[in-house]
C-alpha positions as CSV (number, residue, x, y, z in Angstrom):
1,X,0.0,0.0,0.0
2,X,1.6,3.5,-0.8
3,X,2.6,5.7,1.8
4,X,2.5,9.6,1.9
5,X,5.8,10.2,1.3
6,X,4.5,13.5,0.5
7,X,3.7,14.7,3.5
8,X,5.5,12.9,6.0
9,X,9.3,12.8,7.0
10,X,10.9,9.7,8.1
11,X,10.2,8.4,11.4
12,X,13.2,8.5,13.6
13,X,15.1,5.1,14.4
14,X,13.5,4.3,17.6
15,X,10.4,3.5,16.3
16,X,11.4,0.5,14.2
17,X,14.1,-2.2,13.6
18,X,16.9,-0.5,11.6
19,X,19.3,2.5,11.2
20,X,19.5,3.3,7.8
21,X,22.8,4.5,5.4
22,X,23.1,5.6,2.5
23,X,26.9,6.7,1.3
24,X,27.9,7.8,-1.7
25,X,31.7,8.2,-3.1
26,X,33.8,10.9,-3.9
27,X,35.4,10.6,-7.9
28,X,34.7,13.6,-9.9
29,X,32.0,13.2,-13.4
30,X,32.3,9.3,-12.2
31,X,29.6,10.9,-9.8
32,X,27.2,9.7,-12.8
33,X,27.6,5.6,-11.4
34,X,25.9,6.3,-8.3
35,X,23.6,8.5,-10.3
36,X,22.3,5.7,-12.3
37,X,22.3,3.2,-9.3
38,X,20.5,5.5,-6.8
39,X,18.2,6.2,-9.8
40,X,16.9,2.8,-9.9
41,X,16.6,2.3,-6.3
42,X,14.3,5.0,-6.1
43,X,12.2,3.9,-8.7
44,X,11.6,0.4,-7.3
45,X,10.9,2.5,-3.8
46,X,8.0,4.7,-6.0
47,X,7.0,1.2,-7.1
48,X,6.4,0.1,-3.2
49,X,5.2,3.4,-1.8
50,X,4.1,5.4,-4.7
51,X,5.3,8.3,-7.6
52,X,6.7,11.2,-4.3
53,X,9.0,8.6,-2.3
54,X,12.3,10.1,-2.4
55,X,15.5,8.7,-0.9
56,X,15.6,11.4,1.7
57,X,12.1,9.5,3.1
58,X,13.6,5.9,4.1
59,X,17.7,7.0,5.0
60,X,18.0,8.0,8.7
61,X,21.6,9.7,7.3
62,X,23.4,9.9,3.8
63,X,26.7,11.1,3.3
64,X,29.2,11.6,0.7
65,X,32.2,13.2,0.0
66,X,32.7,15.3,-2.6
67,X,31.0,14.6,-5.9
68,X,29.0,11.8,-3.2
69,X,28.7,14.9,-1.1
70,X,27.3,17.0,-4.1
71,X,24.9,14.0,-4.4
72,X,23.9,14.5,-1.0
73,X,23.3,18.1,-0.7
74,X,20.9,17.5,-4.0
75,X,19.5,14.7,-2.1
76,X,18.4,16.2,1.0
77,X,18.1,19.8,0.7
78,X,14.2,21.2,0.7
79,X,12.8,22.8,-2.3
80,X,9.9,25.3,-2.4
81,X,7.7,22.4,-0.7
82,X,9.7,21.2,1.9
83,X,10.3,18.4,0.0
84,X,13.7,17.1,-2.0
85,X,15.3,18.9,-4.3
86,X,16.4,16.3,-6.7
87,X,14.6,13.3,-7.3
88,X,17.4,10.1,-8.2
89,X,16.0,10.4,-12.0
90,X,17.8,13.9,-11.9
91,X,20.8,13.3,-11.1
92,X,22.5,11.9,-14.4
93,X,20.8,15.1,-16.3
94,X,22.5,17.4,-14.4
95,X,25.7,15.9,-14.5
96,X,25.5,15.5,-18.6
97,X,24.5,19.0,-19.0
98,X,27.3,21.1,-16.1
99,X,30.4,18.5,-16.1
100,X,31.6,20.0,-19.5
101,X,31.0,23.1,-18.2
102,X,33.1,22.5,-14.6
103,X,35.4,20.9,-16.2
104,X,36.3,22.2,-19.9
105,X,38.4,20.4,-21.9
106,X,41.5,21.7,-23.8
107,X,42.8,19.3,-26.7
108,X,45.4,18.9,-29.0
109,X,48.7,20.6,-28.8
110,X,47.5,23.8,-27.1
111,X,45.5,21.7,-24.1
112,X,48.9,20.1,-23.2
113,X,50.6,22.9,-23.4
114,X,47.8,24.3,-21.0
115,X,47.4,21.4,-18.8
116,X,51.7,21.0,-18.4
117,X,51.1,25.4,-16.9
118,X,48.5,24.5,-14.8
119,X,50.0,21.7,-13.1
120,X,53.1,24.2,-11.9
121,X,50.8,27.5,-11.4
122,X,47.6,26.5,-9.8
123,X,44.6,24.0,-10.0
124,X,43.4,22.8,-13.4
125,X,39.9,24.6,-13.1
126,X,39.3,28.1,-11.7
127,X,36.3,26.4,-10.2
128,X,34.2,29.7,-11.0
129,X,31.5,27.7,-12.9
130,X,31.2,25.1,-10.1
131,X,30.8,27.6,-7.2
132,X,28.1,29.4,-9.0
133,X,26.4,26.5,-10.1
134,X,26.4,25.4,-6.2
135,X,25.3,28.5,-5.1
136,X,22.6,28.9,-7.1
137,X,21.0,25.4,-6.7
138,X,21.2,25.4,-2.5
139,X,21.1,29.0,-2.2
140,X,21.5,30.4,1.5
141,X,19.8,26.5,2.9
142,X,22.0,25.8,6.1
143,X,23.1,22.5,7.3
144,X,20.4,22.1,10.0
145,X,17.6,22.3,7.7
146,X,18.2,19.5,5.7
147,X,15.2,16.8,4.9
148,X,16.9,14.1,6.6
149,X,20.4,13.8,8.4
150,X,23.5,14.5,6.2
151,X,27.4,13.9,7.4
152,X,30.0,15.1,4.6
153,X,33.6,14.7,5.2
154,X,35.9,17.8,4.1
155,X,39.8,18.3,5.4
156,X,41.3,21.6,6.8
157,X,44.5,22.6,5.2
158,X,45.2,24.9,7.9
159,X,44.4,22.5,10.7
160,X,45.6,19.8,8.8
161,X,42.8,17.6,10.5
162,X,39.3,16.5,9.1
163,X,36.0,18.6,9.7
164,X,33.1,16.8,9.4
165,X,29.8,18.5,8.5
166,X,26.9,16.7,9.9
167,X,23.8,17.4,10.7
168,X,23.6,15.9,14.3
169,X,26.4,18.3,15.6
170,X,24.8,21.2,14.0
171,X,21.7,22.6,15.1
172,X,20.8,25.9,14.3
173,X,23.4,28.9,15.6
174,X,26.2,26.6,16.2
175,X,29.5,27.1,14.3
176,X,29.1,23.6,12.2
177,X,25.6,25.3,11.0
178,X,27.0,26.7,7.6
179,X,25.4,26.8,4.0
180,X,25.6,23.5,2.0
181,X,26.8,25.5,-1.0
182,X,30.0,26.1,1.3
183,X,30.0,22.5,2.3
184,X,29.5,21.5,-1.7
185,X,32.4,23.6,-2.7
186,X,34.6,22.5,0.1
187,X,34.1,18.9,-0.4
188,X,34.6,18.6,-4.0
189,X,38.2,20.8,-4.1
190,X,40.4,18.0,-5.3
191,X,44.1,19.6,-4.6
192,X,45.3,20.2,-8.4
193,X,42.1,20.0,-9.8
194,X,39.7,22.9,-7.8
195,X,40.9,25.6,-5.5
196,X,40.9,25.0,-1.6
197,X,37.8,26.7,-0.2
198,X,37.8,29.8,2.7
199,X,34.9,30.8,4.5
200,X,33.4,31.5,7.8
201,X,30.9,31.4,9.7
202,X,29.6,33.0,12.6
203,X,27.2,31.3,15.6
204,X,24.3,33.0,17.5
205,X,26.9,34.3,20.2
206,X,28.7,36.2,17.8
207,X,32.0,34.2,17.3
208,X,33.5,33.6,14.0
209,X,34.7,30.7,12.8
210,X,37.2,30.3,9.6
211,X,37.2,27.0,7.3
212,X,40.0,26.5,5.1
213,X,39.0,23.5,3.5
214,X,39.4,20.9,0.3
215,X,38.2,18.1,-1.4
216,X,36.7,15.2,1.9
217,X,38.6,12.4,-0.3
218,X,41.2,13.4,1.5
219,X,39.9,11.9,4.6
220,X,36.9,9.8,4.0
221,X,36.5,9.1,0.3
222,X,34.0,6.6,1.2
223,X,32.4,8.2,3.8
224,X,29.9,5.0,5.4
225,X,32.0,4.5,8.3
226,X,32.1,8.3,9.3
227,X,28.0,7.8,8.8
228,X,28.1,5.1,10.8
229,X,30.8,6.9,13.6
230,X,28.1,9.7,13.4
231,X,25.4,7.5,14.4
232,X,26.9,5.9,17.5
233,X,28.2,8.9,18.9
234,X,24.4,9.7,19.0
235,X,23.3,6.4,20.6
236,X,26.5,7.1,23.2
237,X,24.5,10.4,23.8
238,X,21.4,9.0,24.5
239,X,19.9,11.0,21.6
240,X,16.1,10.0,22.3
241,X,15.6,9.2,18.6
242,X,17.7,6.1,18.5
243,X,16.1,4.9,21.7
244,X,19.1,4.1,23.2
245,X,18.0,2.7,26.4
246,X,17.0,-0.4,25.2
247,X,19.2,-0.7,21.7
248,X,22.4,0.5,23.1
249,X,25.2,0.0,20.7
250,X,23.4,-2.5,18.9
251,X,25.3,-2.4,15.6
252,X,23.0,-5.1,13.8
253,X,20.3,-2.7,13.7
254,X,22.3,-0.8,10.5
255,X,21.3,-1.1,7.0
256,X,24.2,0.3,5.1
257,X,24.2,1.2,1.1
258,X,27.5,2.2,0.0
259,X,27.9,3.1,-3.7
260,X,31.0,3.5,-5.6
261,X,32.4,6.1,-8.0
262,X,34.7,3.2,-9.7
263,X,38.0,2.7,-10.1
264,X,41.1,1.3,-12.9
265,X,42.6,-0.9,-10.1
266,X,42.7,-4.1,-12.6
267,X,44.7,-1.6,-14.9
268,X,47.6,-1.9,-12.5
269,X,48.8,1.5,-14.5
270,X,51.7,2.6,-12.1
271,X,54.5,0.1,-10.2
272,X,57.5,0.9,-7.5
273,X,59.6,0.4,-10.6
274,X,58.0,3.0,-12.3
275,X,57.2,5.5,-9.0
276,X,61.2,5.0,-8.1
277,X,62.2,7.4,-10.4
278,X,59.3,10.1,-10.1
279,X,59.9,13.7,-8.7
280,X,57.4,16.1,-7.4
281,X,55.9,16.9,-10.6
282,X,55.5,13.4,-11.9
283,X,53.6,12.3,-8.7
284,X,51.0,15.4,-9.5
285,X,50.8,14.7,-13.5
286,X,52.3,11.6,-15.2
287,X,50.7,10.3,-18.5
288,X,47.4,12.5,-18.5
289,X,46.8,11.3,-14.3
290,X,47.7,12.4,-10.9
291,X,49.1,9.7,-9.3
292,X,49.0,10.7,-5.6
293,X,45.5,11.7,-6.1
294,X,44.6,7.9,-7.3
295,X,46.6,6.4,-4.2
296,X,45.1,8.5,-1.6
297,X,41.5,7.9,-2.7
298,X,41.9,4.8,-3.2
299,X,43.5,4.1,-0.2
300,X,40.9,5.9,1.6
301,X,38.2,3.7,-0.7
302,X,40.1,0.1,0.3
303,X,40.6,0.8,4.0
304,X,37.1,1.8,4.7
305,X,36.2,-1.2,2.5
306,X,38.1,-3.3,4.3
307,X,36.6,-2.3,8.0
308,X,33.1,-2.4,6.7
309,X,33.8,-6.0,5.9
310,X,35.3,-7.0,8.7
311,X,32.4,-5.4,11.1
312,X,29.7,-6.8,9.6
313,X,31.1,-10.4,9.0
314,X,31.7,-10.3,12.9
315,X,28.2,-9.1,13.6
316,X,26.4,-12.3,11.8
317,X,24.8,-9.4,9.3
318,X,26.5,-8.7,6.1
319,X,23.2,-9.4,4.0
320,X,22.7,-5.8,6.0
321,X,25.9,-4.0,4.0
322,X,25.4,-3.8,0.3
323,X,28.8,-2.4,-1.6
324,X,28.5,-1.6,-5.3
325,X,31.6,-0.6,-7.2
326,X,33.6,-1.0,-10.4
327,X,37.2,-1.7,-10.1
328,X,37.7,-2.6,-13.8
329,X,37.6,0.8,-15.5
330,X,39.9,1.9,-18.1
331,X,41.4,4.4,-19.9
332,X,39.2,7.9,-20.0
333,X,36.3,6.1,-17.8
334,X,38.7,6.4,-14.4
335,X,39.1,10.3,-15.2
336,X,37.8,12.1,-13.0
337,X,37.4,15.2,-14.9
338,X,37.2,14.0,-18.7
339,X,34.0,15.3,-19.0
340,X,33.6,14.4,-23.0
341,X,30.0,13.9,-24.4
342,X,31.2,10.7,-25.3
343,X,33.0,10.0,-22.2
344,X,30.0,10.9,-20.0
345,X,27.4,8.7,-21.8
346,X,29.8,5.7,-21.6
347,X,30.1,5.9,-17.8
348,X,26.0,5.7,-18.2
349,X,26.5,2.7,-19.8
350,X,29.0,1.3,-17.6
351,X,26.4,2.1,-14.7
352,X,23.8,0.4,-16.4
353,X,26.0,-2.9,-17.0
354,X,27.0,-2.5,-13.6
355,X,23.3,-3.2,-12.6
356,X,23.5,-6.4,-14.5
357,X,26.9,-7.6,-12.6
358,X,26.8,-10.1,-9.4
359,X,26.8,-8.6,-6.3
360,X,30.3,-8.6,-5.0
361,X,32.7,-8.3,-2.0
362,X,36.2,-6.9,-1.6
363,X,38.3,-9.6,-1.1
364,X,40.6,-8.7,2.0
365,X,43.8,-10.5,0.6
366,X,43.9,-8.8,-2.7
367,X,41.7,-5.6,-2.6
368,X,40.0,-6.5,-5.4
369,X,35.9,-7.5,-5.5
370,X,35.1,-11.1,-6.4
371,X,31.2,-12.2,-6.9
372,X,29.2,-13.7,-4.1
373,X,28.3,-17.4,-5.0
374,X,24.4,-17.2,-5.0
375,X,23.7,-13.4,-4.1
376,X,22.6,-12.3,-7.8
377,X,22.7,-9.4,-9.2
378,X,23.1,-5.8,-7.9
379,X,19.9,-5.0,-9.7
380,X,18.1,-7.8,-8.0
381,X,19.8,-6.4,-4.4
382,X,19.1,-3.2,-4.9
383,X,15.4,-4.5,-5.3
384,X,15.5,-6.5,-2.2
385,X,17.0,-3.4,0.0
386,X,14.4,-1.1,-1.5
387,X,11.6,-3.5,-0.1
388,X,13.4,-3.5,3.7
389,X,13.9,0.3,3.5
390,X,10.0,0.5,2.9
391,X,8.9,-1.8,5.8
392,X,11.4,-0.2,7.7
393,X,9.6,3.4,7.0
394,X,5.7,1.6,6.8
395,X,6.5,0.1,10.3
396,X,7.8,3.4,12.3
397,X,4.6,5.0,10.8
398,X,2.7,2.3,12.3
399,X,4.5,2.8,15.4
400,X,4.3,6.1,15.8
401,X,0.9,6.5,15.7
402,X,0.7,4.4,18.4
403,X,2.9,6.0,20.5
């Protein structure tokens, strides 16, 4: 029976069975996977509960770092109606029609020549398209009055520590209570490719803070197990919402969707052979990439990865964790900033294949994912997690109107 997803937010946690995640990558115009993925969970959701369920009505927190994070901000901010302001369906649209435009390509001779100053005199994009594009879409919507709970990972340069914008540690006034389109900006400013981003922000005391932030990939580029750090530092609270006094720290209750951006690990492109002999300039551009940019988000991909594995194999509940990725791009498809027509509309159709593929798991000796004997597809998955995020929701309805 459809629900009115219309009118009614999402119950909080301690009215039904499970926490729900939903994380979403960082990884530049490769933002367009999750697009595709999310896309179809939501439609088999509108299938359950009706045409208005959004994602923002059955996720008790998404988060995502920086193209992820963009996702999330599009996710879970209100329109006009208090209601999301992107649907899932959106989401590959907008990134067909502004990633040439964020990220403009030079070619031939003269783009090399370009690309080869840029890499010794600043960041490859001004970024000025981007930031107004942000602005204009979130406009002056702060962090507190998001549809449902968001955490996005970002990293102070000046600090040199992570700062985490979520939406449990900022209520409205506090110093964590900025704009999304700051948060946006910040997230997304991948060292070499986008400028870092400075702002402040001042609480209802009157203090200022200062950000000096880039690109969350940095820290968390697969931001689920900061989601998940998020959450329990709320249960450790006693944050009435999770109920705590009777669930306390009762990490089977999560239902975690983490999604991907893709990667060219099977390409095995660089080697210590190879590295041994690299300078300073060769780590940030060699061969049309930027290696230390691949290792440290993938690094940051693989480790996460590898503790979300480990956690939910030892709670008895990894039917509960759902990873989709793509570790067998090549060539133009791992760019994070080749935003060709061509380019763009074949990571759609590596989304779409990606659908088709069996569910998989890293393995933990060799990084890599291998398919799960028996678990089908990630199509078929995602169509069994979009029927337990709807009798999640159905029940704490139920539940509350009983309370």
């Amino acid at each position: 029976m459809a629900t009115e997803t219309s009118s009614t937010k999402i119950q909080p946690p301690k009215y039904g069975k499970l926490i729900t995640v939903l994380s979403i990558d960082g990884g530049g115009i490769r933002g367009i996977i999750p697009g595709v993925l999310l896309e179809y969970l939501e439609s088999q959701l509108q299938i359950l509960d009706g045409k208005d369920a959004r994602l923002a009505d059955y996720f008790d927190v998404i988060s995502g770092t920086s193209t992820g994070g963009l996702i999330t901000s599009m996710l879970a901010s209100p329109n006009s109606q208090n209601r999301p302001l992107f649907a899932a369906k959106d989401i590959v649209p907008f990134y067909l029609e502004h990633a040439p435009k964020i990220f403009p390509q030079s070619s031939g001779i003269f783009g090399s020549i370009v690309n080869s100053v840029h890499d010794t005199t600043g960041p490859k994009y001004d970024g000025k398209y981007l930031h107004s594009l942000v602005k204009q879409l979130l406009g002056t919507t702060r962090l507190h009055e998001v549809l449902t709970n968001v955490v996005v990972p970002t990293f102070d340069i000046k600090k040199l520590q992570p700062t985490i914008f979520s939406s449990y540690r900022a209520p409205a006034g506090k110093a964590l209570d900025v704009q999304l389109a700051d948060i946006g900006i910040a997230t997304s400013a991948a060292p070499t490719y986008l400028p870092s981003h400075y702002f402040t922000n001042q609480d209802k005391e009157g203090k200022t803070r200062e950000f000096n932030l880039i690109d969350g990939g940095v820290a968390a580029n697969n931001p689920s197990f900061v989601a998940i750090s998020e959450v329990t530092k709320q249960i450790a609270l006693k944050n009435p919402g999770f109920d705590s006094k009777t669930r306390a720290m009762d990490y089977t209750r999560f239902l975690v969707i983490s999604v991907g951006t893709g990667s060219n690990k099977n390409e095995q492109k660089y080697n210590a052979k190879l590295s041994a002999t690299w300078g300073p300039l060769s780590w940030i551009y060699y061969n049309g990439s930027t290696p230390i940019i691949d290792v440290f988000s993938e690094a940051s991909v693989d480790m996460v990865n590898y503790h979300n594995s480990v956690f939910f194999h030892a709670l008895g509940s990894e039917g509960n964790h759902l990873r989709i990725d793509d570790d067998t791009l090549t060539g133009d498809l791992a760019s994070v900033d080749k935003a060709t027509k061509s380019n763009l509309n074949n990571l759609v159709e590596v989304a779409k294949k990606l659908l088709k593929k069996p569910v998989s798991r890293m393995n933990l000796a060799t990084g890599l994912y291998q398919p799960i004997e028996n678990a089908g597809t990630n199509e078929e998955e995602l169509k069994r997690f979009a029927k337990l995020l709807s009798d999640e929701r159905n029940l704490r309805q139920l539940n509350a109107k009983a309370a």
